[in-house]
NUMAR-608856 format. One record per residue: residue in one letter; x, y, z of N, C-alpha, C in turn. Coordinates in steps of 0.001 Angstrom, whole numbers, plus 500000, padded with zeros to 6 digits. Last residue first. Layout:
N
aXYZXYZXYZ ...
This chain:
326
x584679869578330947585661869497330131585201868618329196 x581633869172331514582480870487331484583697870382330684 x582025866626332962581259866893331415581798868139330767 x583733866717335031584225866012334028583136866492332708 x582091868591336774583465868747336165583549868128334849 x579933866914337116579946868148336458581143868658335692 x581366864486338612580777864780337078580515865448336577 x582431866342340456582963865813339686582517864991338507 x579171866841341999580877867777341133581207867456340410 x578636864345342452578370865038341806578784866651340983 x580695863333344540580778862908342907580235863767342322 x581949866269346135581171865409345731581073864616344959 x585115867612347460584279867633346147583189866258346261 x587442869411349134586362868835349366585577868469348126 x589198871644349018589420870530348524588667869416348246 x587699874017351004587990873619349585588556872711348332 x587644872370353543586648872675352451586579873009351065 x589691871489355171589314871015354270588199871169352938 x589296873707356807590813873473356389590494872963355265 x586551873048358016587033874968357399588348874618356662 x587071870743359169585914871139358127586513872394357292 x588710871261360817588871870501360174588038870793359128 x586962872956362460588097873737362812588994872303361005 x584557871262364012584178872115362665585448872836362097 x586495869412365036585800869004364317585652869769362839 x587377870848367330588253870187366288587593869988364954 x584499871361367969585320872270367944586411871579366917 x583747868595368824583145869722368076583598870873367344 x585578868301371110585720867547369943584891867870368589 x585040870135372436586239870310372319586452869358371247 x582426869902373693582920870777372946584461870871372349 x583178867055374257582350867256373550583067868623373024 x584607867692376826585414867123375831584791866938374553 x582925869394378012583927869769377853584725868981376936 x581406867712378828580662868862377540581960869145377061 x582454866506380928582028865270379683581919866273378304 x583285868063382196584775867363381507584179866637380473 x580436868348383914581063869406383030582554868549381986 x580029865193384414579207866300383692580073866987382862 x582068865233386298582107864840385427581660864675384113 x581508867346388010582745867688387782582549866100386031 x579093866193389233579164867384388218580064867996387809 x579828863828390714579019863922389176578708865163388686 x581564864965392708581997864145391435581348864225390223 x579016866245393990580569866940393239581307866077392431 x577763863790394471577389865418393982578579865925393219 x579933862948396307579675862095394929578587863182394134 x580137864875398629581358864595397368580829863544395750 x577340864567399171578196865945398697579268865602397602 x577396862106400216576733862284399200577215863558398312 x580008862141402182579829861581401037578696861279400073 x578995863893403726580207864591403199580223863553401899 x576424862703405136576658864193404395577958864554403298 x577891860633405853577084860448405218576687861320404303 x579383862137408580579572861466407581579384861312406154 x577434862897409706578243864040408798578710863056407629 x576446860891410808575247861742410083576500862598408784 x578190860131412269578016859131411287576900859892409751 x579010862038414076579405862012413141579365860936411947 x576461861731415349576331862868414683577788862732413507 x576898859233416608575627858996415503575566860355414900 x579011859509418225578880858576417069577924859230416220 x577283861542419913578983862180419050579251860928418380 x575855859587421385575336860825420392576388861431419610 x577291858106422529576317857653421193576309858758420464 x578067859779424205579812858738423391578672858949422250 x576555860669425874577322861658424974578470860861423627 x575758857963427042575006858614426220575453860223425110 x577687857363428549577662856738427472576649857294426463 x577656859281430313579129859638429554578971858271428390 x574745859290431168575551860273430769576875860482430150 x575745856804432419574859856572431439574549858050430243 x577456857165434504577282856029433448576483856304432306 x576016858640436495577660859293435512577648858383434377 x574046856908437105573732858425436094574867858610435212 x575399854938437970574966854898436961574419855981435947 x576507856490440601577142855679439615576785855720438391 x574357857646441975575308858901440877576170857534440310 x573173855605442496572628856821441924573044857356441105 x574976854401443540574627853436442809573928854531441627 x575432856093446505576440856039445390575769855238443902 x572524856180447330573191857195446296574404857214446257 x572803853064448010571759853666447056571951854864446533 x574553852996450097575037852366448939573707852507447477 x576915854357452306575331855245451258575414854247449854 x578584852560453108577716853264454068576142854180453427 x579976851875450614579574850891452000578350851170452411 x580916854434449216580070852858448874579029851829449888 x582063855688451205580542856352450592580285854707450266 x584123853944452021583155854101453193582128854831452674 x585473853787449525584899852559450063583799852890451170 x586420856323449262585280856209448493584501854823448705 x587637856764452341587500857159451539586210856989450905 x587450853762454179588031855247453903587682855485452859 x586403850832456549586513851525454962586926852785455125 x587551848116457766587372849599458432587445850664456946 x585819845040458067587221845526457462586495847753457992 x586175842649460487585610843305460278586465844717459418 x585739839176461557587133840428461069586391841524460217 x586216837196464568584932838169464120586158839142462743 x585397833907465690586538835108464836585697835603464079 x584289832566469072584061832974467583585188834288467050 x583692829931470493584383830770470833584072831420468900 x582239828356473360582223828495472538583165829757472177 x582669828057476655581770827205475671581983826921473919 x585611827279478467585147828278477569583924827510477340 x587965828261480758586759826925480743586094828254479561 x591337827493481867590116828483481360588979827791480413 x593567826195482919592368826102483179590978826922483036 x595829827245480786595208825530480724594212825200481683 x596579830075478950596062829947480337595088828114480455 x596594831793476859597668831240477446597307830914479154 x594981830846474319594762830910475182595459830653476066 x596247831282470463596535830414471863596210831299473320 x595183831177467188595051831564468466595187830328469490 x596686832139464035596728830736465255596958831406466603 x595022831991461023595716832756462032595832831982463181 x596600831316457551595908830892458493596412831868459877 x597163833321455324596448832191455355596039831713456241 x598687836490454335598147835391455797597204834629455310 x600985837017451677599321837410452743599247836329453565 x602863838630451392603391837615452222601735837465452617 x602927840755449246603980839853448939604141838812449825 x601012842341450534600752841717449243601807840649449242 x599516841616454154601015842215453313600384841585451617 x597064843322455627597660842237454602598823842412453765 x596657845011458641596675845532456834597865844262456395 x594879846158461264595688844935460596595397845079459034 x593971847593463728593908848046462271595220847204461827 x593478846059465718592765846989465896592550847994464280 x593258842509466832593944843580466021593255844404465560 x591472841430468983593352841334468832593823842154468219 x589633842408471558590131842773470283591623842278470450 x587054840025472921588711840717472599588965841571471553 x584138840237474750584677840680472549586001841056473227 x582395837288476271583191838885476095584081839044474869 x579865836910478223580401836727476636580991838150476601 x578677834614480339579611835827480059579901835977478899 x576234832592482113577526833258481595577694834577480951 x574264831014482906574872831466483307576297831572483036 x571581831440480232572477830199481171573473831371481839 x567969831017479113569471831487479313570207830960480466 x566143828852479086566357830057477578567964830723477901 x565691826715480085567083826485479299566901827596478550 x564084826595482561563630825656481133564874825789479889 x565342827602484578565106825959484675564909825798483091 x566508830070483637567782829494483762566892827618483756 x564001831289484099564788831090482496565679829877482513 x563272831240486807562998830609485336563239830351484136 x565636832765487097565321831138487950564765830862486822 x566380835466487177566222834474486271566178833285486322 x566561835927490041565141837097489253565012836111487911 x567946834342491387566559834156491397565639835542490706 x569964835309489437569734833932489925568492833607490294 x570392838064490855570592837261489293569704836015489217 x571312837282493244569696838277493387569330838002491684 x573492836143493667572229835600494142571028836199493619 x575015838375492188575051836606491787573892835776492301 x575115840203494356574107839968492725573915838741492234 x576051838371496328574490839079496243574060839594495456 x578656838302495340577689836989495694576524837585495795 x579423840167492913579468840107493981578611838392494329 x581041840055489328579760840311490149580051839724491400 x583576841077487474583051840568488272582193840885488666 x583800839546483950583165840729484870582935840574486009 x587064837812482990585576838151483540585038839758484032 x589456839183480997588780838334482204587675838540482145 x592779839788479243590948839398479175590643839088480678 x595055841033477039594879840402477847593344840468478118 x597212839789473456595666840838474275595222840379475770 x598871840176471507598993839379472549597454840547473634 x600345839382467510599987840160468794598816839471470179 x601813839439464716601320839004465919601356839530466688 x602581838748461253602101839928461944601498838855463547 x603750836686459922602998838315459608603247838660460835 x605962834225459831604871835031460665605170836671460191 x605592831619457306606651832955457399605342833649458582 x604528829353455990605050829496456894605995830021457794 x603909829887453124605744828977453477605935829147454927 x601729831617453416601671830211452660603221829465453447 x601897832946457024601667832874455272601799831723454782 x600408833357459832601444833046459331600800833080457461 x599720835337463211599347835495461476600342834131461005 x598973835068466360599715835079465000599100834069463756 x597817836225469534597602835993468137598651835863467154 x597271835412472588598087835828471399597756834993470660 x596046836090475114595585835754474456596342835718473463 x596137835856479368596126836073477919595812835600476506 x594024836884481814594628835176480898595044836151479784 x593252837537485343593326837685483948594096836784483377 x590880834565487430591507836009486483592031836470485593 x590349832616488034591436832427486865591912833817487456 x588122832420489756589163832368490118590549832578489006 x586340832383487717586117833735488703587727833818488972 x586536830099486398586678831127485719586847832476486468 x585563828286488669586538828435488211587376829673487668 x583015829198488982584134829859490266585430829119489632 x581329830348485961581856829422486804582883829988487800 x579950831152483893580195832388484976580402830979485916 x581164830469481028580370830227482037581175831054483161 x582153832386477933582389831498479240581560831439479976 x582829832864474901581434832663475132581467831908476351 x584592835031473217584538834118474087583079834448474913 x585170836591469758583860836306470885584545835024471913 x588634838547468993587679837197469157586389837358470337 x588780840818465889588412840204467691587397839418467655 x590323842745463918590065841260464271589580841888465656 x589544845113461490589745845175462757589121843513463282 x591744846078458361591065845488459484590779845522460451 x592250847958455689592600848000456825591592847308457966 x593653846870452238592592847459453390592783846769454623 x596001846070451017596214847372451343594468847656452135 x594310842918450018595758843790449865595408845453450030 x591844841663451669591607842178450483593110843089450812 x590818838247452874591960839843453008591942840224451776 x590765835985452167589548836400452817589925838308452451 x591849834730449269592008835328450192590801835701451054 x590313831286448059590729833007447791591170833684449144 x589659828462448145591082828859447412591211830413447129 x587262828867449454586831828564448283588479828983447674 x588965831394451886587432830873451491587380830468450307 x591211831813454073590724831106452793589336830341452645 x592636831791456790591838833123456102591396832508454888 x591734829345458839591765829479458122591594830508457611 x592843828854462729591839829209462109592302829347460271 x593329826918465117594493827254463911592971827865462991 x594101827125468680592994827300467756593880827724466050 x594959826242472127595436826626470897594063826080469588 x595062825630474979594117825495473990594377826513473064 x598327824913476440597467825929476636596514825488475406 x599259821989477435599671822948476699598679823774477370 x598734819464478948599740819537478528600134821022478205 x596089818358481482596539819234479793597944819631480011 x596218816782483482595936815903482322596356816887481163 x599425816049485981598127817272485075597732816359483656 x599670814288487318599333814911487766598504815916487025 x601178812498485719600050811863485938599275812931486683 x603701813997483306602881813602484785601907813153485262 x603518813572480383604713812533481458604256812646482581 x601254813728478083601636814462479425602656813300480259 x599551814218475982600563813301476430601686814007476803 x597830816090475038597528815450476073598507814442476441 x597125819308474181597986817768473917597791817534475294 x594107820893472729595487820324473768595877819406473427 x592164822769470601592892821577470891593871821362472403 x589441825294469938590441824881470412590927822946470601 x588105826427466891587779825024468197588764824411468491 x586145828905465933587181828987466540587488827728467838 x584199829768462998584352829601464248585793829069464413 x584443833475461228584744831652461563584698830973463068 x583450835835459570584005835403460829583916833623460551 x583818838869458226584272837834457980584283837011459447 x582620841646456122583059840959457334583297839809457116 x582883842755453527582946843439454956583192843304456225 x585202842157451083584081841651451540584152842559452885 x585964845373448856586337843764449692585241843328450372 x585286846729446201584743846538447331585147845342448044 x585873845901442977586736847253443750585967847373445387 x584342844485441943585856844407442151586550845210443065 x582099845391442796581876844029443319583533843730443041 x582261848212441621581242847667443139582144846699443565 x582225847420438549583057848222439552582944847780441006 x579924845992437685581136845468437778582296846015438742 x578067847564438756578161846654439690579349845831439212 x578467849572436861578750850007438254578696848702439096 x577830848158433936579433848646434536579730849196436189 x575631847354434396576549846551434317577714847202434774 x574396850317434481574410849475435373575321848620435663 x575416850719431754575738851791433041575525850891434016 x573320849003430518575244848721430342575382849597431292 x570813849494431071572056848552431235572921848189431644 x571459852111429553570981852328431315571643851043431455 x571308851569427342572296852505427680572063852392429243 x568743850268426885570566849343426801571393850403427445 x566820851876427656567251851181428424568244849922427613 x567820853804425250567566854437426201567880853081427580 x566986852275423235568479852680423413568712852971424414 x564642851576423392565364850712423351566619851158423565 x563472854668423018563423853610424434564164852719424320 x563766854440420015564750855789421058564472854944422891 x562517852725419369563921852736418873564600853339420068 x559622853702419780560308852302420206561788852102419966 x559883856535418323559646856443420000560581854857420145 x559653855047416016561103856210416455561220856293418084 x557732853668415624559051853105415539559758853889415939 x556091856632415954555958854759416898557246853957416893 x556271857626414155556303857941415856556978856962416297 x555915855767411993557096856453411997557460857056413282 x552537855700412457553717854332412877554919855018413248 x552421857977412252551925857823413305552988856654413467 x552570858719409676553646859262410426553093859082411832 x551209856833408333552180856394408174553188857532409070 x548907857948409420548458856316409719550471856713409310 x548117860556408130548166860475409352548953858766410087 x548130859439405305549461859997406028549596860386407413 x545985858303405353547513857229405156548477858373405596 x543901859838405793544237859230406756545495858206406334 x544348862062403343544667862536405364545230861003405340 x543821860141401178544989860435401753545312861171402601 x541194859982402260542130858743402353543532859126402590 x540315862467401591540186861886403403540767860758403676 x540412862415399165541436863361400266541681862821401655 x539050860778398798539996860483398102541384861198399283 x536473862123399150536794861022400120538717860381399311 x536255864528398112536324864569399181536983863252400139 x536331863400395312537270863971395690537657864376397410 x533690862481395452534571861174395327536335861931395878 x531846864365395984531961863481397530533102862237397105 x532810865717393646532662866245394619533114865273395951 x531203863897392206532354864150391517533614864537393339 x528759864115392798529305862873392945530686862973392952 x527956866699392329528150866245393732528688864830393417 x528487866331389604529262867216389684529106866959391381 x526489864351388718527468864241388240528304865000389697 x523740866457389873524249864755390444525540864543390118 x524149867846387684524392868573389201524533867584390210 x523730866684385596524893867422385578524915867724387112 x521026865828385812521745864522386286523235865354386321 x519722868525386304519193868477387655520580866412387283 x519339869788383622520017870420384704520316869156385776 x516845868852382652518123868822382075519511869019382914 x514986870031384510515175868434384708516109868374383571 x515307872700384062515532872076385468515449870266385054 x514480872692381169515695873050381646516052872557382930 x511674871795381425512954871098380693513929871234381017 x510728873880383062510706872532383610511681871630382892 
């Protein structure tokens, strides 16, 4: 019974000892679980951050491309004819034909993008009038001119109505009676000229304004519109026409040829770094060794002096020996 209750605070000791080492360990598990967890963490958050700058900038750079290298697509203006009217006959009140001076300049820039290829035509918007029936065909010419008032480019398109009979014209008429009383639609015609079918901007002379003349002084119009519509090739017509997988492979290629740039930085920044701890390694043991080396070498002189001088060498105490001696 002595022995067991002698026994029994050593065996308390030794579990205490025990559950202090256990928990000591379990601290340091959990700091090193805890400090290569952050180290994830910052490495993950680092490597995403790069990840979307590198996407970014790929981006940036395809819509910089895009938006220089893509002309605008279309282009239209309206179109509001003039006459002269001072006329010497009392007989006719218009003088000319209705002539239209349209502007290519938007905000002091070209509308025309140099070396792409266009297609102009004008909207006429006419009443199905017995005037207009009676015209028949009219022409239309077009010219270009440039800043100094030099002519580009011109050309001459002819036009008319569609004809319809009097018994469609009637049977029209009353199938759209109603429309025609409360004002949804009216009686007319809208027809697309083409003036120019593939028109390409001189660089050295571009067109600024284009000047349409209706060669015909009783043609009754409402409204009239310039339509310019550009005709893409090549890598303009993938752009244009597939503009989500060009943007696709834009930015992939982007981000792939910036992501090989980083990585061939950051490997030779690694070598880098390598070559100059190495070399300062190698310095300090090249300097090491020259250090023993001049040690031994001054050691060497040293004991090499000693041996020359030794027999000449004398103590006082010698030399009082000596001197009593004699």
């Amino acid at each position: 019974m002595d022995q067991g209750s002698h026994l029994r605070p050593g065996d308390d000791g030794e579990l205490s000892v025990l559950i202090g080492q256990m928990l000591l360990g379990f601290r340091d598990s959990f700091v090193m679980v805890m400090s290569r967890t952050r180290q994830r963490v910052i490495q993950g958050f680092i490597v995403f951050s790069i990840v979307v700058l590198l996407l970014w900038i790929a981006a940036f750079l395809y819509g910089s491309f895009y938006y220089s290298y893509m002309p605008k697509a279309a282009f239209s203006s309206p179109v509001h004819y003039y006459y002269r009217a001072d006329c010497e006959s009392p007989a006719s009140f218009l003088c000319s034909y209705p002539v239209a001076n349209v502007s290519l300049m938007r905000n002091k820039k070209h509308v025309l993008t140099f070396g792409q290829a266009y297609r102009m035509s004008l909207q006429l918007e006419m009443p199905d009038s017995p005037t207009n029936q009676e015209l028949g065909m009219f022409m239309i010419k077009t010219t270009c001119f440039s800043r100094d008032g030099g002519q580009v480019a011109s050309s001459a398109r002819s036009s008319m109505l569609r004809y319809h009979s009097d018994l469609l014209m009637n049977l029209k008429t009353l199938l759209f009676l109603p429309a025609f009383l409360t004002g949804v639609a009216e009686q007319e015609q809208v027809l697309q000229v083409e003036l120019f079918s593939d028109y390409t901007d001189d660089p050295y002379a571009p067109s600024v304004t284009a000047v349409i003349e209706i060669m015909s002084n009783k043609v009754q119009i409402y409204s009239s519109q310039l339509y310019i519509h550009a005709h893409f090739t090549g890598i303009r017509h993938l752009l244009f026409n597939f503009p989500l997988l060009s943007a696709l492979v834009g930015v992939s290629s982007n981000f792939i040829f910036l992501s090989l740039l980083f990585v061939l930085s950051y490997v030779r920044l690694l070598f880098r770094v390598d070559l100059g701890a190495e070399q300062l390694r190698t310095d300090g043991l090249l300097s090491n060794r020259d250090r023993n080396l001049n040690n031994n070498q001054h050691e060497d002189a040293a004991a090499g002096t000693a041996e020359l001088m030794g027999p000449l060498q004398m103590t006082p105490t010698n030399l009082s020996q000596e001197r009593t001696h004699l």
